[in-house]
Each structure stands twice: as C-alpha cells, then as structure tokens.
N, C-alpha and C positions, 0 to 999 in steps of 0.2 A: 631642441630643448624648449618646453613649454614656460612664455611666461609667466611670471608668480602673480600671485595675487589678483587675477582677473584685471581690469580695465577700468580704468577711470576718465569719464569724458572719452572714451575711445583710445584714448592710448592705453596702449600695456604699461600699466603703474612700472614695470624693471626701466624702460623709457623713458618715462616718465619722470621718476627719479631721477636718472642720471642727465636730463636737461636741468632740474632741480639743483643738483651739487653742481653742474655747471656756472650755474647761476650765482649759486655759494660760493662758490670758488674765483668768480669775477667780483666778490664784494656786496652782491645784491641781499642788503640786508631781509627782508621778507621771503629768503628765501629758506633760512635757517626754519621760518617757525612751519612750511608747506612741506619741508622734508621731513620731518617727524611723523606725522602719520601716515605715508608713504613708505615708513619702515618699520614702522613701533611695531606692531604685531610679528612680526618677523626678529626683532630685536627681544623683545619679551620671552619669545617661544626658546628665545637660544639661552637670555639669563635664566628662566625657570629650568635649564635643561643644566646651567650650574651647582643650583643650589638642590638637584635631586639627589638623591644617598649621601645627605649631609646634614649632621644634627641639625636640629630643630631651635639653636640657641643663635642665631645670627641676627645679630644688631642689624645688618642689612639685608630689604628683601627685593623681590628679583627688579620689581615697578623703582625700584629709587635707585639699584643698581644702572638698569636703562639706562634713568636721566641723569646720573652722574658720566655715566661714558659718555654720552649722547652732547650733553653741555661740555664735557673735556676735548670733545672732538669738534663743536663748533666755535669754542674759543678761543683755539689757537688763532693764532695773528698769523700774517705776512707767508713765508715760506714753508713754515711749520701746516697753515693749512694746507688739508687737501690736498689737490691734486690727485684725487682719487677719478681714474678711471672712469670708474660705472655707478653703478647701485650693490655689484656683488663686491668690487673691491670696497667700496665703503662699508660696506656690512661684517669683510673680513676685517677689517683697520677697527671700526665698534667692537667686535669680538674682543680680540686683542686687546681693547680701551679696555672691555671690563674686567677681562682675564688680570689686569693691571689693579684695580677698582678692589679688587677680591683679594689678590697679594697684600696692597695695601692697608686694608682692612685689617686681617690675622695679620701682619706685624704690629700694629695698633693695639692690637690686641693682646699679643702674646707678649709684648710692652708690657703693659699696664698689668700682665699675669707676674712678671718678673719682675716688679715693680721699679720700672722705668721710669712714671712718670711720679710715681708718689713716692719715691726713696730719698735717703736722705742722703745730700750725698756728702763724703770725706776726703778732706782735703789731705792730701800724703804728706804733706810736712809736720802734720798733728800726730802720724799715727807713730806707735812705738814700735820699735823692729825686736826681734831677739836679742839681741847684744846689748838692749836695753836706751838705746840710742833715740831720738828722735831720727823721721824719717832724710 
C-alpha cells in the first residue's frame, strides 16, 4: 500500500502523522495544531463527499464541517482522547466525528421546522379535557 499524500521532510506524511497523534495523545500541546494539515486535505475531500447529492440549503459547509469534527476530536480530555492507532484510524474516528456533526445539525434543524425552539409551550394542568375538566 502506497503512502498517501507524498512526503514531508522525508517522512511519508501517514508516519508522519501517526508520531504526531502520538504526540497528542501523550499531552503534547503543539501537537494538535501540526496534525491539522497533515490531514485536512484528506479530511476535506471525505466532508465534500458528504455534502454531494444534497440540497444546496445547508447552514453548514464541508470547511467548518472539518473544523468542527477536527476540534471535537482534539478536545476530548483524559481517556476519551485518542488513543488512536495511526493516521488511518484517526481519519476513520474524524469521519464518524463528522458523520455525528451532520446528524446533529438536521436535528437542530428539523427542531426549529417543528417548532421546538420557538413554540409555546402548555403546561397540562391549564389545558381542558373533554369532560370539561381541568387537566
């Protein structure tokens, strides 16, 4: 299997990476911001491969998609982080971030269609029953 992304400084960037999330994953702050574009092109190509044969009406696009998975996945603390393998396991764990990111979103959505966030809402002890009764 041919590494991705050609070479940086002579390492193969998939190596490369994955000393990177090493790094991340022992706490090395500077490491979060050197992982990024180490995968963003590869991250990119997969969220724009989301948002193909889907209306044209989406609050979010594929670039803030990214960095929303991308920041969800280096913020976790303690156990919750990492522990990712490689560069391919992190990129499948991003996927999945944003596949999340997107659910998210169309319930937010479909909210706010059904008017979740702007309804009024009624307390049952107000409302009258058939029998003429309070609730």
């Amino acid at each position: 299997m041919a590494e991705d992304l050609g070479q940086a400084g002579g390492i193969p960037m998939a190596a490369d990476a994955t000393l990177v999330l090493r790094r991340l994953v022992d706490g090395d702050s500077n490491a979060a911001e050197e992982l990024l574009p180490l995968v963003y092109e590869h991250l990119r190509a997969l969220a724009g491969s989301y948002f193909r044969g889907q209306p044209g009406d989406h609050t979010l696009q594929p670039t803030a998609l990214v960095h929303e998975a991308y920041l969800k996945l280096i913020n976790q603390t303690g156990a919750a982080r990492g522990g990712w393998n490689d560069r391919a396991h992190f990129l499948a764990v991003a996927a999945t971030a944003m596949r999340q990111v997107l659910k998210d979103s169309a319930r937010r959505r479909n909210a706010i269609k059904r008017g979740g966030e702007a309804g009024e809402r009624v307390n049952l002890t107000d409302v009258q029953t058939p029998s003429g009764g309070g609730g």
